[in-house]
C-alpha positions, 0 to 999 in steps of 0.5 A: 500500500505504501508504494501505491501511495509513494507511485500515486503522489510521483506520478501527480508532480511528473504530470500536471494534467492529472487532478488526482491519484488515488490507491483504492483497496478492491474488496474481498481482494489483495489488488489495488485499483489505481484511480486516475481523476483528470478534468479532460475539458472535453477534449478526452485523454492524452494518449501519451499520459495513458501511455505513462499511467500504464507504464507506471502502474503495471501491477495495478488495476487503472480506473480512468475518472473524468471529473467533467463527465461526473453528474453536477450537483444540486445547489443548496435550495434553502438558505439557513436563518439569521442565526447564522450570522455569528461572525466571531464563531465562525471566525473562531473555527476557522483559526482551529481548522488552521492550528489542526490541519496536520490532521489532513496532512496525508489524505489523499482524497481531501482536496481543501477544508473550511468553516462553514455551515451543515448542509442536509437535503441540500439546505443549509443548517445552523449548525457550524462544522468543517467542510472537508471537500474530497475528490470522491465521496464514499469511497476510501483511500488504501491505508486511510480510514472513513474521515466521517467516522473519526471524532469531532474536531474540537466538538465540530463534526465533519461534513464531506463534500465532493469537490477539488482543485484546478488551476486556471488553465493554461491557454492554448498558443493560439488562445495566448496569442490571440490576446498578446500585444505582437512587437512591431518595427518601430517600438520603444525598447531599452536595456533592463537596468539601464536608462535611455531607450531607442527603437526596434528597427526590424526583425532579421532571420538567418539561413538557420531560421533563427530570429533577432530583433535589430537596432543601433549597438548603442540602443541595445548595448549603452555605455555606462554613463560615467565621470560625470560632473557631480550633480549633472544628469546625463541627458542620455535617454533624450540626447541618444539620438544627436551627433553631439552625443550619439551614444556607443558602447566602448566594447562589444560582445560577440556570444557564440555559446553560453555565458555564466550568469546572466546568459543563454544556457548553452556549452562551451561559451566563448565570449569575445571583446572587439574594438569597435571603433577604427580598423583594428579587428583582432579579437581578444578574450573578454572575462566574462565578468566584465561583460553582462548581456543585456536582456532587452525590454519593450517598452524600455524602463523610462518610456513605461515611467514617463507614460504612467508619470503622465497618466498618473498626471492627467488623473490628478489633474482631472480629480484637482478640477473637480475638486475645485469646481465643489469647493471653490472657496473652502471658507464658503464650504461646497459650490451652492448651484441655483441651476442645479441641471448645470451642477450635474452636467459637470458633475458627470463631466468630471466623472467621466474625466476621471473614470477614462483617466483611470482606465488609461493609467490601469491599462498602462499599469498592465503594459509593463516593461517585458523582456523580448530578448538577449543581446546577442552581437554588435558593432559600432565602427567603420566596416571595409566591404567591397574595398570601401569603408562604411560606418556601422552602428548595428546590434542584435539581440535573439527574440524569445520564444513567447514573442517569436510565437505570437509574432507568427500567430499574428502574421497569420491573421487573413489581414496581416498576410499582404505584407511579407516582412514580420513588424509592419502589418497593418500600416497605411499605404505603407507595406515592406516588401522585404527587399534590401538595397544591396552594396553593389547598387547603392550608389548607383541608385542613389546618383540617379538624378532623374528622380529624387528619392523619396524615404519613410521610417518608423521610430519610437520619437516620432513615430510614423515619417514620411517624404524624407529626401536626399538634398542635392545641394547640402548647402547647410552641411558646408556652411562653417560656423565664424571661428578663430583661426586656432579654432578649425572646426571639423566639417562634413566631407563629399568626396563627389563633384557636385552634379551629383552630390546626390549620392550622399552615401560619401559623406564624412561625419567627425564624432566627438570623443575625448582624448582617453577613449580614443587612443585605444581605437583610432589610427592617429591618422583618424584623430584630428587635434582641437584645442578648443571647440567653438561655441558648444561643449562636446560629450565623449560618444564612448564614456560621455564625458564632458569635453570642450569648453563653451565659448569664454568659458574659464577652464576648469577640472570638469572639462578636458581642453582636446576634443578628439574627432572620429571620422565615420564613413560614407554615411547617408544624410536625409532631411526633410522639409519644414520638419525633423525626419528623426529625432531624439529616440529614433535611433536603430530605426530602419528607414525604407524607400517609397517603392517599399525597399530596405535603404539603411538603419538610422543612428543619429541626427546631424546639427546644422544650427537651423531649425527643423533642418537636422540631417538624419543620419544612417548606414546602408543596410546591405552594409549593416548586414554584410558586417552582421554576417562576418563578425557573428558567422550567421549566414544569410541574415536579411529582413524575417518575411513568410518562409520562401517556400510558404511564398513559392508554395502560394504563389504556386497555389495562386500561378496554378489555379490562375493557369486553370482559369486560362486553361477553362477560358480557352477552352470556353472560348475555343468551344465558342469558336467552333460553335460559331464556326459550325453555325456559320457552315449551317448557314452558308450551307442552307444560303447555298441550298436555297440558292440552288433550288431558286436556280432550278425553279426559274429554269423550270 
């Protein structure tokens, strides 16, 4: 009996779906009967818990009990009298049933206990007892005795009922997915832990089928903010997208297997330290401990505490109105109305306020910051490819499997199927095709001056932006600032004759550091020499500290005298008219053609001092990927669309059943041809005949 009960309790844990097991002693026998209780919830059950219950019971005889298909009970039909509003007694039994629960401890067959009311006859007594709920009435356990037959407890007799315990159910993938928020390009996302945020640009998969999510290196791997002066708040979280301080990690990681502590639980990690910045590309080990992987959030930690900051705002400020609409002067006591239509009209004006402020802010409370993935590889620098040198601020991170699911479930909504590329469904007049520019046509397609390019992208900043442009001119960004002569500022470069400065993928943009982080990583032939910036103080792009100094500014400690210049190549700079086409937070978006093609991922904006005329700032994504693919060896990386064979199959599907319909209309046709052909031999053939007979009749 012993083993029985040791089997039943082992096999309940090692499988959930069962409510209970239960040894059953056969009467006027030696066998046992295992009695198996599952809640099938109609859908019958699994073959292969069967499967296991026959393996482990062996010896035993299996008795199958789906609690679902047990009759109901009656509900109790007559409610007990007054008398049985004692709280403090019920109370009481209560704080006796807890000190004694010892007592139900090793009974299999209970399923919970409480104070309540005897019910006899389905009608509820007077008479306090403890309600022992069981999973079947009138039947007892192997090695248990009849709980109806033992003594009161504490003078409270037992009252057995049926009853048990199931846990909220868990949902099917398809019922989960069907109330999940699905990721999409363009998001708010941020590192656990860190302050900022920037946008998830897209979604990429490799030959293997593996998924990531794509933004800026500095987005998913920030730099701590350091040697700040004391009481200066860095300005990350709102400046990480400006060429004054774009935001970039002094290091990346590159994660091939697993990593110790915060990490993917894999064997045999290596982890890899690469300078990002400059031409050096020797890898060299990195301690692990030096190193963390960041877990990426959406929405990253400051959007969620500035949107409930602002909810939580509108709520008071909605309640703070009412309030002062009742009692404008608290010395006068509340508002006395002649009209008292006009005093509940703003009542429930208020109310109303109130009540959808509320909601805003529990709907808010609900949409925590939730882990999406890991940070996986990135790179911050510039990249030689096809013998020319392209700047690249790029990251991925591996997507995790509840978002890479409900990302599927959503794509297979009827209304998401027109777009190919996973992140922008259901976007007006806008749908990826999943096409990346590549590297060999880039510039080419760029220099065409027979049509301006037209640009869109989606960014957490400013959400959806549209009619971006290449200027042909760029005049602003070679207008130099009056400075000293001491004072050279570094400006822009283009290498290409101006009829067709259109191809600003040749651009040269200087990026600020101080003289400490540079030296690690940049050739002296990178570095140009500042004494003094003109106007504007700089922040160090890799440990942002402060550097430069402001115009008549008196030197002091907090500020470091040489500004240093990195040289980022061959970026692509897009404006717009009138407006900003990115700003503050866009950083890692992608931006796209009109003609719905991959163009570049965007990682800052460039100042030109004038209003609404900041120039955007991004790498080619052919380029982004290509360094991608070296530095992490996955093959075949590009935007994650519908699987091809899933395209191929249906427009198989569609190529096939469009060539049954030609086929059935060539043939209609060709029938009606030969109708018409025969009918008009019928007809030729009776015009003849007639005219024959009216021969023979006028020569008669």
């Amino acid at each position: 009996i012993n083993e029985a009960r040791s089997l039943a309790s082992r096999f309940m844990l090692a499988n959930p779906f069962c409510i209970g097991v239960i040894p059953y002693e056969n009467v006027g026998k030696d066998t046992l009967t295992m009695c198996v209780y599952v809640d099938s919830d109609g859908n019958g059950i699994p073959q292969d818990i069967q499967d296991a219950a026959k393996e482990m019971f062996a010896d035993y005889v299996i008795d199958w009990i789906d609690l679902q298909q047990r009759p109901p009970c009656k509900i109790v039909s007559e409610l007990p009298s007054s008398k049985k509003q004692n709280g403090k007694e019920l109370s009481d039994l209560s704080r006796t049933i807890e000190k004694n629960l010892h007592v139900f401890d090793k009974r299999l067959n209970v399923t919970a206990v409480c104070a309540s009311y005897k019910v006899t006859d389905f009608k509820e007594e007077d008479t306090l007892c403890v309600t022992v709920f069981v999973m079947e009435k009138g039947r007892v356990p192997a090695g248990e005795t009849d709980i109806e037959l033992e003594e009161k407890l504490n003078h409270y007799q037992f009252d057995v009922v049926e009853g048990y315990y199931k846990s909220t159910r868990k949902l099917s993938s398809s019922d989960m997915m069907a109330h999940a928020d699905p990721l999409r390009g363009g998001v708010g996302i941020g590192v656990k832990g860190l302050p900022g945020a920037g946008t998830l640009g897209g979604f990429l998969e490799d030959e293997e089928g593996n998924c990531y999510i794509l933004s800026n290196q500095h987005v998913l791997h920030p730099c701590e903010v350091k040697n700040n002066p004391p009481n200066d708040t860095s300005d990350a979280k709102v400046k990480d997208c400006t060429n004054d301080v774009v935001r970039g990690a002094g290091i990346s990681g590159e994660l091939s297997e697993d990593v110790e502590g915060n990490s993917f639980n894999r064997s045999n990690q290596h982890v890899f330290h690469l300078p990002e910045v400059g031409n050096n590309t020797n890898v060299v080990e990195l301690d692990n401990s030096t190193n963390k992987f960041n877990i990426i959030e959406q929405p990253s930690q400051s959007d969620y505490e500035k949107m409930f900051q602002d909810a939580k705002d509108t709520l008071d400020k909605h309640v703070d109105k009412k309030s002062n609409f009742e009692n404008p002067n608290p010395e006068r006591g509340p508002r006395q109305e002649r009209n008292p239509k006009y005093l509940n009209r703003m009542r429930e004006t208020y109310d109303e306020n109130i009540k959808q402020a509320q909601i805003e802010l529990r709907k808010i409370e609900k949409g925590k910051p939730r882990e999406i993935g890991k940070y996986v590889y990135g790179l911050q620098g510039n990249v030689k490819l096809d013998d020319l040198e392209i700047y690249v601020d790029a990251a991925i991170a591996e997507l995790n499997e509840c978002e890479l699911q409900c990302m599927k479930y959503d794509k297979g909504l009827e209304s998401n199927t027109n777009c190919p590329v996973y992140g922008f469904e259901n976007i007006e007049d806008f749908s990826p095709n999943g096409e990346t520019i590549d590297l060999e046509n880039f510039h080419r397609e760029l220099r065409m001056k027979e049509s301006e390019r037209f640009f869109v992208k989606i960014g957490r900043g400013t959400g959806f932006t549209d009619d971006g442009f290449i200027d042909t001119s760029m005049k602003e960004l070679f207008v130099k600032m009056p400075a000293a002569p001491e004072n050279k500022i570094p400006a822009p470069e283009n290498k290409i004759p101006a009829p067709e400065a259109g191809a600003t993928a040749s651009f040269d943009i200087p990026l600020p550091f101080c003289e400490n982080c540079i030296q690690s990583f940049v050739s002296e032939k990178e570095k140009i020499d500042q004494k003094e910036y003109f106007e504007l103080s700089k922040n160090c792009m890799k440990c942002d500290k402060r550097i430069g100094k402001k115009d008549g500014e008196k030197k002091n400690d907090d500020v470091e005298d040489h500004v240093r210049f990195f040289w980022a190549r061959n970026c692509v700079v897009i404006r717009k008219q009138k407006e900003s086409f990115c700003k503050p937070g866009d950083s890692g978006a992608l931006v796209f053609g009109k003609d719905n093609r991959a163009w570049g991922l965007l990682f800052g904006t460039y100042d030109v001092g004038i209003k609404n005329s900041d120039y955007c700032l991004a790498s080619p994504l052919s380029a982004v990927l290509k360094a991608l693919e070296q530095k992490t060896g996955k093959k075949g990386l590009k935007l994650w669309c519908e699987r091809d064979e899933e395209t191929k199959e249906k427009k198989g599907n569609d190529e096939k059943k469009e060539n049954e319909e030609n086929v059935e209309n060539d043939e209609s046709e060709e029938k009606k041809e030969n109708e018409e052909k025969k009918e008009n031999e019928e007809k030729k053939e009776n015009e003849e005949k007639k005219e024959n007979e009216e021969k023979k009749t006028k020569k008669m």
